[in-house]
mmCIF file as Biopython writes it, N, C-alpha, C and O atoms, coordinates in Angstrom:
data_model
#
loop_
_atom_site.group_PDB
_atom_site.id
_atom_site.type_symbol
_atom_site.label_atom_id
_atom_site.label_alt_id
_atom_site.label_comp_id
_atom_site.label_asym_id
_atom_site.label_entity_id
_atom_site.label_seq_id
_atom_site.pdbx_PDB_ins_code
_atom_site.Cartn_x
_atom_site.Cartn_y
_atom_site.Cartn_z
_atom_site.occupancy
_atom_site.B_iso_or_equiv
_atom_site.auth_seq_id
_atom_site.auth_asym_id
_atom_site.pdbx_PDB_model_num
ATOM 1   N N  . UNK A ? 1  ? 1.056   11.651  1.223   1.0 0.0 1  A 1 
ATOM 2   C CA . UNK A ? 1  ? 2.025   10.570  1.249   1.0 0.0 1  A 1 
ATOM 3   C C  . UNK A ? 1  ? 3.386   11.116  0.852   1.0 0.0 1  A 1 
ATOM 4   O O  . UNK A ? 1  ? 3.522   11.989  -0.005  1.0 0.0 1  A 1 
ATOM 5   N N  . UNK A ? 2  ? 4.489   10.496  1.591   1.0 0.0 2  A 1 
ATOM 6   C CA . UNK A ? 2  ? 5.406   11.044  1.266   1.0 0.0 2  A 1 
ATOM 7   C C  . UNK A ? 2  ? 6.944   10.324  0.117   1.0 0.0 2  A 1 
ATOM 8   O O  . UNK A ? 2  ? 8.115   10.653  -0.070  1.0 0.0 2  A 1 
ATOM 9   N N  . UNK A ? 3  ? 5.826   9.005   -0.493  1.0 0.0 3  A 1 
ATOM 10  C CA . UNK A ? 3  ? 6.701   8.165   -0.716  1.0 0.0 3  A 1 
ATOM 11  C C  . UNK A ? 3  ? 7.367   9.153   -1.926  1.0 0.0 3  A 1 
ATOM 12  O O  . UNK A ? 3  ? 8.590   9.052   -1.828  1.0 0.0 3  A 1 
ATOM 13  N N  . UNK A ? 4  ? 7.168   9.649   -2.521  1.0 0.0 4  A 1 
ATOM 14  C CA . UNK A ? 4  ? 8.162   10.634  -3.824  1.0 0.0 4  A 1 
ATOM 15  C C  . UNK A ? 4  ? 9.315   11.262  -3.072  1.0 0.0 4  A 1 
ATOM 16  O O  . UNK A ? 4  ? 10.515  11.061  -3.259  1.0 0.0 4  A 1 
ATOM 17  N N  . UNK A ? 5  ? 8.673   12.149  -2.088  1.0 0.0 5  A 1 
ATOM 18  C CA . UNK A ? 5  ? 10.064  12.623  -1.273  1.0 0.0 5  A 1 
ATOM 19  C C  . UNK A ? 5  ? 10.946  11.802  -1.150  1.0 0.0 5  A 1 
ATOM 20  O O  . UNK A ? 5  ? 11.878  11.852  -1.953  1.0 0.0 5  A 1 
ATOM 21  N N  . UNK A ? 6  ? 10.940  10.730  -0.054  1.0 0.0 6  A 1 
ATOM 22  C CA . UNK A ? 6  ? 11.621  9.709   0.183   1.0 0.0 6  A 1 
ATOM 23  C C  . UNK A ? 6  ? 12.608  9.378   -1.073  1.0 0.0 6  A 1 
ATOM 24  O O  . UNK A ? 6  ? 13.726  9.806   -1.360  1.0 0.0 6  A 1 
ATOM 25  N N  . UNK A ? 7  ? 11.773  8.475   -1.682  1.0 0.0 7  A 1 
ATOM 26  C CA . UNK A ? 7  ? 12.309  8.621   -3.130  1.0 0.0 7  A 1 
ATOM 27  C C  . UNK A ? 7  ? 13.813  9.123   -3.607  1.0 0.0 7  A 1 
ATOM 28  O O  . UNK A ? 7  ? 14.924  8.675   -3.888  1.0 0.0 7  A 1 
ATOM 29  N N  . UNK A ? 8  ? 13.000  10.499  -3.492  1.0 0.0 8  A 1 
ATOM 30  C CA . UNK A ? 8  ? 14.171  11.397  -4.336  1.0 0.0 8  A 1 
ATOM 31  C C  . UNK A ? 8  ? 15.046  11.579  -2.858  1.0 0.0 8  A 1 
ATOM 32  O O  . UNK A ? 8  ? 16.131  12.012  -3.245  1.0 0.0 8  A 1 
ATOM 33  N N  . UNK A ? 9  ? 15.093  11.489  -1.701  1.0 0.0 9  A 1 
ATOM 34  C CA . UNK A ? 9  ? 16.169  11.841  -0.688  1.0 0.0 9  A 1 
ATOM 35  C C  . UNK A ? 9  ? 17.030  10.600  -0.764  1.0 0.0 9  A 1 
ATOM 36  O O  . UNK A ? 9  ? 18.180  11.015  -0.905  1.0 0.0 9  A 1 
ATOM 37  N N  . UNK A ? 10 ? 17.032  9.291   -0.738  1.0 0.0 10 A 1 
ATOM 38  C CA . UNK A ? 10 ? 17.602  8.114   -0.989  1.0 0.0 10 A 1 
ATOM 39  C C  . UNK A ? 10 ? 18.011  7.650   -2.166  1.0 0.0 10 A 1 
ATOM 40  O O  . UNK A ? 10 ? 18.938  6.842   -2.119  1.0 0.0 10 A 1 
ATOM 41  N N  . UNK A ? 11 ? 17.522  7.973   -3.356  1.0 0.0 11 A 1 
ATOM 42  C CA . UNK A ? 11 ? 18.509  8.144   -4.438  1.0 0.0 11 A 1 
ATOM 43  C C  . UNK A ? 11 ? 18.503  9.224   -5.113  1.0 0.0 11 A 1 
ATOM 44  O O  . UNK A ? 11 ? 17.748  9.445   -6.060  1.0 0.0 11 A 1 
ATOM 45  N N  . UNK A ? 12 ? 19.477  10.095  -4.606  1.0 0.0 12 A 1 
ATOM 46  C CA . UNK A ? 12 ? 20.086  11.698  -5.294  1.0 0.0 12 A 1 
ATOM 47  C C  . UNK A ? 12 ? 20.435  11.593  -6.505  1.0 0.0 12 A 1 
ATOM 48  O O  . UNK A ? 12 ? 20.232  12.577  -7.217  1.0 0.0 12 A 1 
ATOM 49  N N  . UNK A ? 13 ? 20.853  10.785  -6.906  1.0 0.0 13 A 1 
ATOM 50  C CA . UNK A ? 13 ? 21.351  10.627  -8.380  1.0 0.0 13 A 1 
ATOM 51  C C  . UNK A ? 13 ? 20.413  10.763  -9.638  1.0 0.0 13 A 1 
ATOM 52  O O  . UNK A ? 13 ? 20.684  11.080  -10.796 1.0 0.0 13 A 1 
ATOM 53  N N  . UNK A ? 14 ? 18.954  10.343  -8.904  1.0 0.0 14 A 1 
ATOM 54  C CA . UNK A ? 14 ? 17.783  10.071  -9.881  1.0 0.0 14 A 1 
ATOM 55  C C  . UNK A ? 14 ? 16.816  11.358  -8.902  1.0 0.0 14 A 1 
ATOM 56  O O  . UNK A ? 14 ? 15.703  11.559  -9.387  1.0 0.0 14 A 1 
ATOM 57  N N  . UNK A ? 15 ? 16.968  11.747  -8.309  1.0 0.0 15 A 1 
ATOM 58  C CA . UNK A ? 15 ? 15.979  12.835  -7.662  1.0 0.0 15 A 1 
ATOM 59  C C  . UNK A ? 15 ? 14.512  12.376  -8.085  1.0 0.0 15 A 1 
ATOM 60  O O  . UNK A ? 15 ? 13.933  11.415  -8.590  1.0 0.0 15 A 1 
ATOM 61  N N  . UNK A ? 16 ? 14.253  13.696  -7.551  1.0 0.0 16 A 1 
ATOM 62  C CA . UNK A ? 16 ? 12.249  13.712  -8.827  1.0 0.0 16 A 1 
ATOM 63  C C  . UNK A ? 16 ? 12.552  13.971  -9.866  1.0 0.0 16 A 1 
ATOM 64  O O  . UNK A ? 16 ? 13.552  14.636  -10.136 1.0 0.0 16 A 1 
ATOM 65  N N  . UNK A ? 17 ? 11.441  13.320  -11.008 1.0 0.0 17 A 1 
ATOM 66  C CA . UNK A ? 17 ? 11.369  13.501  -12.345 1.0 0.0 17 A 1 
ATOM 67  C C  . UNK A ? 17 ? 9.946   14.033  -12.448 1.0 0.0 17 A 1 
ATOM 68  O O  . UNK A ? 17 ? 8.971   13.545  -11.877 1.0 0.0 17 A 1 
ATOM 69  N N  . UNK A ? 18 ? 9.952   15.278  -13.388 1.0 0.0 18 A 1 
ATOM 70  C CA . UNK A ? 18 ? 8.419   15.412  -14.130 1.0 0.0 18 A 1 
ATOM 71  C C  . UNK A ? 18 ? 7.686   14.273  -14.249 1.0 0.0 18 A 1 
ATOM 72  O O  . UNK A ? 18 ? 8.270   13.325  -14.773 1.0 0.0 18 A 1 
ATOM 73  N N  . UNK A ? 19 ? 6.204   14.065  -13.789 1.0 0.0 19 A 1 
ATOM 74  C CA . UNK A ? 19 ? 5.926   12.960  -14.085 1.0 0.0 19 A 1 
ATOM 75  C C  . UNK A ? 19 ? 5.512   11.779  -13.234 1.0 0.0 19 A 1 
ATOM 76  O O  . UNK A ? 19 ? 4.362   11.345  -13.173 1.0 0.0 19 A 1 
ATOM 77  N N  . UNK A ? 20 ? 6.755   11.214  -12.463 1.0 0.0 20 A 1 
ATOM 78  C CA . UNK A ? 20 ? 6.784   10.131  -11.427 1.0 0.0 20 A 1 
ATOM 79  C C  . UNK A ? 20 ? 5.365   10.417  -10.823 1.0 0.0 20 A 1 
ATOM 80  O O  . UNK A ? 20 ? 4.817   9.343   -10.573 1.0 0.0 20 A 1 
ATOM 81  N N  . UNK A ? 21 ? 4.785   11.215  -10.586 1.0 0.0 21 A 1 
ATOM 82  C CA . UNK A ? 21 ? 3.352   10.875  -10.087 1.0 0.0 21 A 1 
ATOM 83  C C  . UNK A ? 21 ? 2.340   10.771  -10.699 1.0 0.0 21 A 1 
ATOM 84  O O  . UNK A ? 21 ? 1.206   10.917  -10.241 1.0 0.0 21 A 1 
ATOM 85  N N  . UNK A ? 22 ? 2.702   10.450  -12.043 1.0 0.0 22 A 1 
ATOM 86  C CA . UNK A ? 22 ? 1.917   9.523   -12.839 1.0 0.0 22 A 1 
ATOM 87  C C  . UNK A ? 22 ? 1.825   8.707   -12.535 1.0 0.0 22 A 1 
ATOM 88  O O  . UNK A ? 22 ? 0.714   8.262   -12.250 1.0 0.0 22 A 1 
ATOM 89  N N  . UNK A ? 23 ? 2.777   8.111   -12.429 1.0 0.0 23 A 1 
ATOM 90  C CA . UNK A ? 23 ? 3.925   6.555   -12.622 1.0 0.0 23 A 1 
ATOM 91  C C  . UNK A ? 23 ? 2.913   6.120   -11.182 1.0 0.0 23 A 1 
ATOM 92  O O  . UNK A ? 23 ? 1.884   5.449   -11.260 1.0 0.0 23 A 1 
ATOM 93  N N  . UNK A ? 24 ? 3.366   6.557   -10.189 1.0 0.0 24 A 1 
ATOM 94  C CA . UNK A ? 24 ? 2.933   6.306   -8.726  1.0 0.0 24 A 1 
ATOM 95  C C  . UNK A ? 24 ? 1.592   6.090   -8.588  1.0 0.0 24 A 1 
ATOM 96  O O  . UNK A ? 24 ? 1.161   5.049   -8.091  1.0 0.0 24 A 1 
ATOM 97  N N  . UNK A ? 25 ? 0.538   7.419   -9.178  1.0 0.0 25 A 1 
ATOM 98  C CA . UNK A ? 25 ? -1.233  7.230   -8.866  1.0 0.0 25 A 1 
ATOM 99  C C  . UNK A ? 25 ? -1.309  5.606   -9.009  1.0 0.0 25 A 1 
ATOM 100 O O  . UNK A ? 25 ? -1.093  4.803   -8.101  1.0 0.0 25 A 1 
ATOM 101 N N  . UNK A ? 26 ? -1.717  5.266   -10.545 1.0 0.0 26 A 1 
ATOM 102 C CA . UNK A ? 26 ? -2.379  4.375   -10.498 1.0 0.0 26 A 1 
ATOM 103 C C  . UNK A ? 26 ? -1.789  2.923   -9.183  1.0 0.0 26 A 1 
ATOM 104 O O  . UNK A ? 26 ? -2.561  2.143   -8.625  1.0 0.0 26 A 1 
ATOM 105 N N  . UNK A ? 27 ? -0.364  2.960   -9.023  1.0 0.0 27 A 1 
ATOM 106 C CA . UNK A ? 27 ? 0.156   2.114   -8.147  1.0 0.0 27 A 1 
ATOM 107 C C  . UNK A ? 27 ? -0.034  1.965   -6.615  1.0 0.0 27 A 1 
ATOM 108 O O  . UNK A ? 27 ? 0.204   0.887   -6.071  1.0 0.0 27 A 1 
ATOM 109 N N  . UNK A ? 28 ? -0.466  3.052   -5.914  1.0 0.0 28 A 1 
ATOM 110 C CA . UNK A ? 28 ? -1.276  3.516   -5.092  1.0 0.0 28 A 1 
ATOM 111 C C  . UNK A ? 28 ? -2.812  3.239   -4.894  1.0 0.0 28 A 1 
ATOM 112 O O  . UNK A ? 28 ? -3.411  2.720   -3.952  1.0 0.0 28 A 1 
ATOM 113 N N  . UNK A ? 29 ? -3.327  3.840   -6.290  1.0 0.0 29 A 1 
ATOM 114 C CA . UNK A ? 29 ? -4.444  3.202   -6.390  1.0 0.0 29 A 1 
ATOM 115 C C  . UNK A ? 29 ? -5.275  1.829   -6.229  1.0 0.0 29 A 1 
ATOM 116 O O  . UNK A ? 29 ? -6.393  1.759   -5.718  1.0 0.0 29 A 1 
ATOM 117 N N  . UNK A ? 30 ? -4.620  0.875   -6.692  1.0 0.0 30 A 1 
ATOM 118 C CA . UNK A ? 30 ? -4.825  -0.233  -6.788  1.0 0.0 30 A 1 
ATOM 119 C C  . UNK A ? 30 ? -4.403  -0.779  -5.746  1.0 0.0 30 A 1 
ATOM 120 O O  . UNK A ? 30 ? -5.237  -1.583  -5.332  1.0 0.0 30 A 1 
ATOM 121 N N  . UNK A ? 31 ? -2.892  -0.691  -4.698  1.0 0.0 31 A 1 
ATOM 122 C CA . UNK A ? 31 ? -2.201  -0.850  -3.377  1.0 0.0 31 A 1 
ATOM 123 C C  . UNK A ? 31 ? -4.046  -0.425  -2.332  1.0 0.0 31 A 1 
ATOM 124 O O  . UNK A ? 31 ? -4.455  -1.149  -1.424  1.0 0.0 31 A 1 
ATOM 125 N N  . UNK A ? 32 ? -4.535  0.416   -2.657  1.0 0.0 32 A 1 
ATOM 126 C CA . UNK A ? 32 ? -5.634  1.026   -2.005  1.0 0.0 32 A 1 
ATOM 127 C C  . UNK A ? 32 ? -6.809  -0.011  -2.262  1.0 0.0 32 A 1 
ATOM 128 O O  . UNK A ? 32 ? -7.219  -0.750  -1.367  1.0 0.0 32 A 1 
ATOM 129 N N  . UNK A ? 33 ? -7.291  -0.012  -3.480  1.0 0.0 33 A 1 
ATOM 130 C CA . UNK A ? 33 ? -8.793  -0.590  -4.029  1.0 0.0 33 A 1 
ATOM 131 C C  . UNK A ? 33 ? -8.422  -2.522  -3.355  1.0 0.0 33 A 1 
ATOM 132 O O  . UNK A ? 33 ? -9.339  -3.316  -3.148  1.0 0.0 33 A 1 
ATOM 133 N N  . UNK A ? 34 ? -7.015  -2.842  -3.155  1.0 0.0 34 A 1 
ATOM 134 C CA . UNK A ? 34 ? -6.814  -4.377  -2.658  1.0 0.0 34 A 1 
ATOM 135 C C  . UNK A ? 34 ? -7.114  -4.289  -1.231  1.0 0.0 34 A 1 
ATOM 136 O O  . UNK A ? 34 ? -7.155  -5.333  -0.580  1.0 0.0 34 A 1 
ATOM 137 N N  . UNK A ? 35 ? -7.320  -3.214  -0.696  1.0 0.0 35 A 1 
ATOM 138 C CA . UNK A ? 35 ? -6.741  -2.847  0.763   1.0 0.0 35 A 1 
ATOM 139 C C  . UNK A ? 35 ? -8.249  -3.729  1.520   1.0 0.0 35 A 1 
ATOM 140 O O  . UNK A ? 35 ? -9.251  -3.792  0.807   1.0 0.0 35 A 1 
ATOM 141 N N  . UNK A ? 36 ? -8.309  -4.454  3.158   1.0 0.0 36 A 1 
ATOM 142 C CA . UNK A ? 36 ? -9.215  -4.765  2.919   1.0 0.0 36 A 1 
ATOM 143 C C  . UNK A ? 36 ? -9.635  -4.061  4.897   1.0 0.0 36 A 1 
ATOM 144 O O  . UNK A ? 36 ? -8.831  -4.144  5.825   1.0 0.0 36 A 1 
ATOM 145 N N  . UNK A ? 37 ? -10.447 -3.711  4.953   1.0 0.0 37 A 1 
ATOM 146 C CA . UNK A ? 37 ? -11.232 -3.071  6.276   1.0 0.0 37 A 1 
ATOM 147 C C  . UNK A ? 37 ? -11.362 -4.169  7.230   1.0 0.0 37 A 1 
ATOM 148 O O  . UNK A ? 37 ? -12.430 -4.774  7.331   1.0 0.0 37 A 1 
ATOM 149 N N  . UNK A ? 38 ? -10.178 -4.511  8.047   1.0 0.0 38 A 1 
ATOM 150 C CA . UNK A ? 38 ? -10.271 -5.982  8.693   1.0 0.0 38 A 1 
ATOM 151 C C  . UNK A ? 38 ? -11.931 -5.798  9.708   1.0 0.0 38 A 1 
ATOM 152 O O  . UNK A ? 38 ? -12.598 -6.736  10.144  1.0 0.0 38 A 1 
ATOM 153 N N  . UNK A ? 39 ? -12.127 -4.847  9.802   1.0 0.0 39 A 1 
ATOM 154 C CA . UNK A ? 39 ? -13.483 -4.782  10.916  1.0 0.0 39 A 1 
ATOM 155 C C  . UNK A ? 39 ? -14.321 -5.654  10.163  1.0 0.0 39 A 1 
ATOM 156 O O  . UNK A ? 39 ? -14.631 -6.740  10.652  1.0 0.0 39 A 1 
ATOM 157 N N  . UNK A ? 40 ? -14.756 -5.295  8.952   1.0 0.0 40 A 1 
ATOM 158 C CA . UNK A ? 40 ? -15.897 -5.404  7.925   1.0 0.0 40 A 1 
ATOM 159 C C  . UNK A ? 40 ? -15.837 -7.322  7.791   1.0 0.0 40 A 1 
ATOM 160 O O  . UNK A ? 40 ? -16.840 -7.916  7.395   1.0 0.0 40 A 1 
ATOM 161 N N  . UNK A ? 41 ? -14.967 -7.844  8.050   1.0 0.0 41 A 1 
ATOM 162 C CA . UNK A ? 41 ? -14.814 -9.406  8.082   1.0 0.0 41 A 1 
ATOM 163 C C  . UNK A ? 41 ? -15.590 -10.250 9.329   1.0 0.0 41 A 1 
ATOM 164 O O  . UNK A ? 41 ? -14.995 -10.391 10.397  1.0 0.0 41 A 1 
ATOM 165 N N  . UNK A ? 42 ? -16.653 -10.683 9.179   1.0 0.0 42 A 1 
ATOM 166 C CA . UNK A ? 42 ? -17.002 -11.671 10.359  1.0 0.0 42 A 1 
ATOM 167 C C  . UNK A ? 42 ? -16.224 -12.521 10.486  1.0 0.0 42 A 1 
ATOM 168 O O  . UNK A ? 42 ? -15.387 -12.922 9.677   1.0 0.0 42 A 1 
ATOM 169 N N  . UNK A ? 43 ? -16.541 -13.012 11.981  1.0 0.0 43 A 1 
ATOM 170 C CA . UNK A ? 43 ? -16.028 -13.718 12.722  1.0 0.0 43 A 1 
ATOM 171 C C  . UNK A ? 43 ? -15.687 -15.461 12.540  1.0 0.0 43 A 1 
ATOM 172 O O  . UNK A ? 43 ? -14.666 -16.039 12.911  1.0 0.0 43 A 1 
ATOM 173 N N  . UNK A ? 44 ? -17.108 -16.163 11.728  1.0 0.0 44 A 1 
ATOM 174 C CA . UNK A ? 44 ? -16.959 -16.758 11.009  1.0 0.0 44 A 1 
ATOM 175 C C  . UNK A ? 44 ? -15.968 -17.185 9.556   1.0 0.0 44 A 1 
ATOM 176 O O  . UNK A ? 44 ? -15.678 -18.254 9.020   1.0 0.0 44 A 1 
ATOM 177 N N  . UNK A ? 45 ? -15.700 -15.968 9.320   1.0 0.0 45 A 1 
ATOM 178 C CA . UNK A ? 45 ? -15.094 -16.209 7.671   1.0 0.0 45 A 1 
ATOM 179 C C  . UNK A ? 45 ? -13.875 -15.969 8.222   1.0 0.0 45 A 1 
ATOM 180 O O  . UNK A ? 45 ? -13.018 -15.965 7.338   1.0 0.0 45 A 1 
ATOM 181 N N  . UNK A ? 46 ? -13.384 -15.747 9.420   1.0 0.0 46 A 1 
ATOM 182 C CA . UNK A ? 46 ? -11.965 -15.557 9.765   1.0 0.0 46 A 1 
ATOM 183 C C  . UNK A ? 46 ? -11.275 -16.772 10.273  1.0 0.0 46 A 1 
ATOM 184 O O  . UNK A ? 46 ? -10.082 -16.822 10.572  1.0 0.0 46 A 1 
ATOM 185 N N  . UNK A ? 47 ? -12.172 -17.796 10.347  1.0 0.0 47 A 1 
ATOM 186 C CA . UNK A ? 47 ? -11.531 -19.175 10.709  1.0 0.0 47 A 1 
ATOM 187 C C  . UNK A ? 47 ? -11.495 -19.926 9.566   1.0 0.0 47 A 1 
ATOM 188 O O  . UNK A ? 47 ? -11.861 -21.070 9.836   1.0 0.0 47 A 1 
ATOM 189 N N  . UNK A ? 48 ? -11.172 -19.773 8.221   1.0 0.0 48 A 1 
ATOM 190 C CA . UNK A ? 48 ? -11.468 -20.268 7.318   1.0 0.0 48 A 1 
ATOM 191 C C  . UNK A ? 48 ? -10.077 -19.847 6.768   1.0 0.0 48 A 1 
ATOM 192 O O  . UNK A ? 48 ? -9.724  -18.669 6.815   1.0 0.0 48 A 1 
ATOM 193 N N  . UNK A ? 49 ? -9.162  -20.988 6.159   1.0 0.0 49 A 1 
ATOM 194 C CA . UNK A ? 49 ? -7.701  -21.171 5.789   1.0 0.0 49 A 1 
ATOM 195 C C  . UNK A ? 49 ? -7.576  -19.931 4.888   1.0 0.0 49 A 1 
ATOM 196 O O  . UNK A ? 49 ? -8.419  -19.454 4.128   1.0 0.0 49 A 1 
ATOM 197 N N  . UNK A ? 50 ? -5.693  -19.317 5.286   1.0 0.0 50 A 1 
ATOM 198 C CA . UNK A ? 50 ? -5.527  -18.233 5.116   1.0 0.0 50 A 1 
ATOM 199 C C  . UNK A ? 50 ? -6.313  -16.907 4.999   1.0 0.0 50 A 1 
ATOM 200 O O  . UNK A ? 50 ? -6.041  -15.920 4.317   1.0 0.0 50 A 1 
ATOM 201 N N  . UNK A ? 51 ? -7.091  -17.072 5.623   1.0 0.0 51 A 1 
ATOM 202 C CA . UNK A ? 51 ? -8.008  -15.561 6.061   1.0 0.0 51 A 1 
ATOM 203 C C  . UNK A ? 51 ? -6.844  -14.824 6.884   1.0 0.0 51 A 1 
ATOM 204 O O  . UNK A ? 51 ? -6.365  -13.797 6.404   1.0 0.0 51 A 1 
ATOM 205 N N  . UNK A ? 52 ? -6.536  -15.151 7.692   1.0 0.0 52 A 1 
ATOM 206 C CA . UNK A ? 52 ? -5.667  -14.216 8.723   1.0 0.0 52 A 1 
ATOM 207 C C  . UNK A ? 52 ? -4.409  -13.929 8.200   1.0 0.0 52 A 1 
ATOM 208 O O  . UNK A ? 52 ? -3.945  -12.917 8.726   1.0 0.0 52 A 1 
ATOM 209 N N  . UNK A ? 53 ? -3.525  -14.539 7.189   1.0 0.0 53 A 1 
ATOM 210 C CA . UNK A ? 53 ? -2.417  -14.072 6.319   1.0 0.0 53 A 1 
ATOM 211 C C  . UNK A ? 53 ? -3.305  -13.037 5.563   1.0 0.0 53 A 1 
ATOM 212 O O  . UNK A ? 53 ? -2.782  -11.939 5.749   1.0 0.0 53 A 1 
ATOM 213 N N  . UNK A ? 54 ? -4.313  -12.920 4.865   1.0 0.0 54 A 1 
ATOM 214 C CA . UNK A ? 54 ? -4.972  -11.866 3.569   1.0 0.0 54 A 1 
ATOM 215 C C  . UNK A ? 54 ? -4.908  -11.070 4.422   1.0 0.0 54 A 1 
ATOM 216 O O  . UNK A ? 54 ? -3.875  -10.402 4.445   1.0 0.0 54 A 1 
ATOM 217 N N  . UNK A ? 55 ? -5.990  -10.791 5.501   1.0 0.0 55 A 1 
ATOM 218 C CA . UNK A ? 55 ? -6.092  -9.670  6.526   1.0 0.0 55 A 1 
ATOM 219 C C  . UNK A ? 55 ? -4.482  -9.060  6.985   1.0 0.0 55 A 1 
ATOM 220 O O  . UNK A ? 55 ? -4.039  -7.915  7.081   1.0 0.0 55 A 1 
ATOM 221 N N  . UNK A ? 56 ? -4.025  -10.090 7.152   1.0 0.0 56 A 1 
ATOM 222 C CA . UNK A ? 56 ? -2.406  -9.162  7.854   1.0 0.0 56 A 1 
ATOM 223 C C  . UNK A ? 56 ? -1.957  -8.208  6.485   1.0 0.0 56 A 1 
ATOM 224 O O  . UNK A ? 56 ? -1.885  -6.983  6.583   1.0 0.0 56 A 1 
ATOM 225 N N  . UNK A ? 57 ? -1.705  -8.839  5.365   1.0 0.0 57 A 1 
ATOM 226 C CA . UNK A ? 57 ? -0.758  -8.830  4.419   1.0 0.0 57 A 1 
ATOM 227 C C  . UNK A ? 57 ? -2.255  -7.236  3.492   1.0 0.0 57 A 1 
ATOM 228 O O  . UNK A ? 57 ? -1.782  -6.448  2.673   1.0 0.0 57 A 1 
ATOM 229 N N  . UNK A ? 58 ? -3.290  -7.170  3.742   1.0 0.0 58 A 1 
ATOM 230 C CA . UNK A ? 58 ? -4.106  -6.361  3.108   1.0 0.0 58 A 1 
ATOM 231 C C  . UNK A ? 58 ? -4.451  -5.331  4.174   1.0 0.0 58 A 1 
ATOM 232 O O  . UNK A ? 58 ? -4.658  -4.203  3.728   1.0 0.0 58 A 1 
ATOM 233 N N  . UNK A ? 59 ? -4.541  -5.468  5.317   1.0 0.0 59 A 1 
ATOM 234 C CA . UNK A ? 59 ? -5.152  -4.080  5.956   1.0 0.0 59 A 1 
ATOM 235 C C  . UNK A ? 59 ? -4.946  -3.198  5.907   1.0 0.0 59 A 1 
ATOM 236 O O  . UNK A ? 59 ? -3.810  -2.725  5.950   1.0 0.0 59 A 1 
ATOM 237 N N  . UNK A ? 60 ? -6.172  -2.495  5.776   1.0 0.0 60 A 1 
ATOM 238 C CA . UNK A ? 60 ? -6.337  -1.185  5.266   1.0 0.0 60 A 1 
ATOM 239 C C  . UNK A ? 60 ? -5.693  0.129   5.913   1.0 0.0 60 A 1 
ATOM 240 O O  . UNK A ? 60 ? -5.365  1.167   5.338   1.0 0.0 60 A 1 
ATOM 241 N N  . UNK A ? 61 ? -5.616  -0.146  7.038   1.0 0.0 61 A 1 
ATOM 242 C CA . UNK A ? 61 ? -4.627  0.523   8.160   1.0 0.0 61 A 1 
ATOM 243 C C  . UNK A ? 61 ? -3.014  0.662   8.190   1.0 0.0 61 A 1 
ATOM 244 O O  . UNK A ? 61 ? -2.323  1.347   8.944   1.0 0.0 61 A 1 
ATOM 245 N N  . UNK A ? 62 ? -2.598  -0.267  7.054   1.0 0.0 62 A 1 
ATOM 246 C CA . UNK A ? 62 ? -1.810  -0.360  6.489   1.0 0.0 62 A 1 
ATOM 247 C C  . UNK A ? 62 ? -0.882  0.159   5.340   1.0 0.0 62 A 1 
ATOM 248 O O  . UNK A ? 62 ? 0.332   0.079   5.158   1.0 0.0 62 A 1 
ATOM 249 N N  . UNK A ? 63 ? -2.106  0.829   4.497   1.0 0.0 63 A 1 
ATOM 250 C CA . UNK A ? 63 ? -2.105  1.286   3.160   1.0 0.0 63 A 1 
ATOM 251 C C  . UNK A ? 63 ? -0.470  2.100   2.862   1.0 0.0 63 A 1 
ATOM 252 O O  . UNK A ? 63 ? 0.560   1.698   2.321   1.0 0.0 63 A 1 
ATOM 253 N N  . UNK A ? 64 ? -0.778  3.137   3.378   1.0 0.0 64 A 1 
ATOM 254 C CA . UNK A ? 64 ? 0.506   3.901   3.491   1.0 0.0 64 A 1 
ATOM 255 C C  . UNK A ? 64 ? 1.693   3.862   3.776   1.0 0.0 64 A 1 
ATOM 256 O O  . UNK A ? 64 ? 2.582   4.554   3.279   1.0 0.0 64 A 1 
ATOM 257 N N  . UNK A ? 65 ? 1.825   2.810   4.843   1.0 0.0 65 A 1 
ATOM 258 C CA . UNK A ? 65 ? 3.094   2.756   5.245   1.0 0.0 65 A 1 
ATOM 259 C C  . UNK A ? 65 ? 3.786   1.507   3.845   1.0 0.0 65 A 1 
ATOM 260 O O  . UNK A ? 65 ? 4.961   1.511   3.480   1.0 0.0 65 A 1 
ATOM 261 N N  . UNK A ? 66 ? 2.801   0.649   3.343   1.0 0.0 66 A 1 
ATOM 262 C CA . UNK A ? 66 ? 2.860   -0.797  2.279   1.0 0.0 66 A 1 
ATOM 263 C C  . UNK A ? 66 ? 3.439   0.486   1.142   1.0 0.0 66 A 1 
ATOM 264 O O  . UNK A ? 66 ? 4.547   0.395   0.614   1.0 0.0 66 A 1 
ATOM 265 N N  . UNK A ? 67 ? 2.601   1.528   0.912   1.0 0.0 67 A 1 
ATOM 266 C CA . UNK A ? 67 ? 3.402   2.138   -0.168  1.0 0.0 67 A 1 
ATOM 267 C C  . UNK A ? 67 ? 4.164   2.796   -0.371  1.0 0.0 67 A 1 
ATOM 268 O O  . UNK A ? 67 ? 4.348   3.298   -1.480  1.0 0.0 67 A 1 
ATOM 269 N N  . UNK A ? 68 ? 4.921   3.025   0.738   1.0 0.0 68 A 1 
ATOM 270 C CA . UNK A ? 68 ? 6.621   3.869   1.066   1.0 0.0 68 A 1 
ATOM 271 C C  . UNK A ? 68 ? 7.236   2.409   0.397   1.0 0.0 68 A 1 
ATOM 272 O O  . UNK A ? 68 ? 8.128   2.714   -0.395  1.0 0.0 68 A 1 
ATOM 273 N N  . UNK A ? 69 ? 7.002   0.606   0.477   1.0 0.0 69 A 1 
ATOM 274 C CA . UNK A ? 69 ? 8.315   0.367   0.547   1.0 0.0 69 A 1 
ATOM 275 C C  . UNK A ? 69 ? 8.065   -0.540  -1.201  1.0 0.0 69 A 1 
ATOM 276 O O  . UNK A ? 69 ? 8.543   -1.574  -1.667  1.0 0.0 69 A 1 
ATOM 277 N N  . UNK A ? 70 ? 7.179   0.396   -1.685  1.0 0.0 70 A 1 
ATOM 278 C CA . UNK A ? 70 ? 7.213   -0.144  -3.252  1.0 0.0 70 A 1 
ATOM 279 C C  . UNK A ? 70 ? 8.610   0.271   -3.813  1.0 0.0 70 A 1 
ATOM 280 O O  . UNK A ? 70 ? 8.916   -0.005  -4.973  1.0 0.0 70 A 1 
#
């Protein structure tokens, strides 16, 4: 992932710090463990109010790009 790079190229002033991927794991982590495998959802439980906002707003296919814009 490249969100640290990024990071430090968009604000120069604060670059990388020792550390920040401390800061980042667990935030990642958890961005990940919410993440949800839209396949793994039947068909049934997907017509059932706000299922299809969770699925948009959680897919797992998603993960990475959701944690560039923390």
């Amino acid at each position: 992932m490249d969100i640290l790079f990024i990071y430090s190229k968009l604000n120069p002033d604060t670059g990388y710090r020792q550390g920040m991927h401390e800061i980042l794991a667990p935030v990642l982590w958890v961005v990940y463990q919410d993440s949800v495998d839209v396949r793994s959802i039947s068909e049934g439980k997907r017509d059932e109010e706000g299922v299809d906002f969770m699925l948009e707003v959680l897919d797992s296919t998603h993960v990475e790009a959701d944690g560039k814009h923390l």
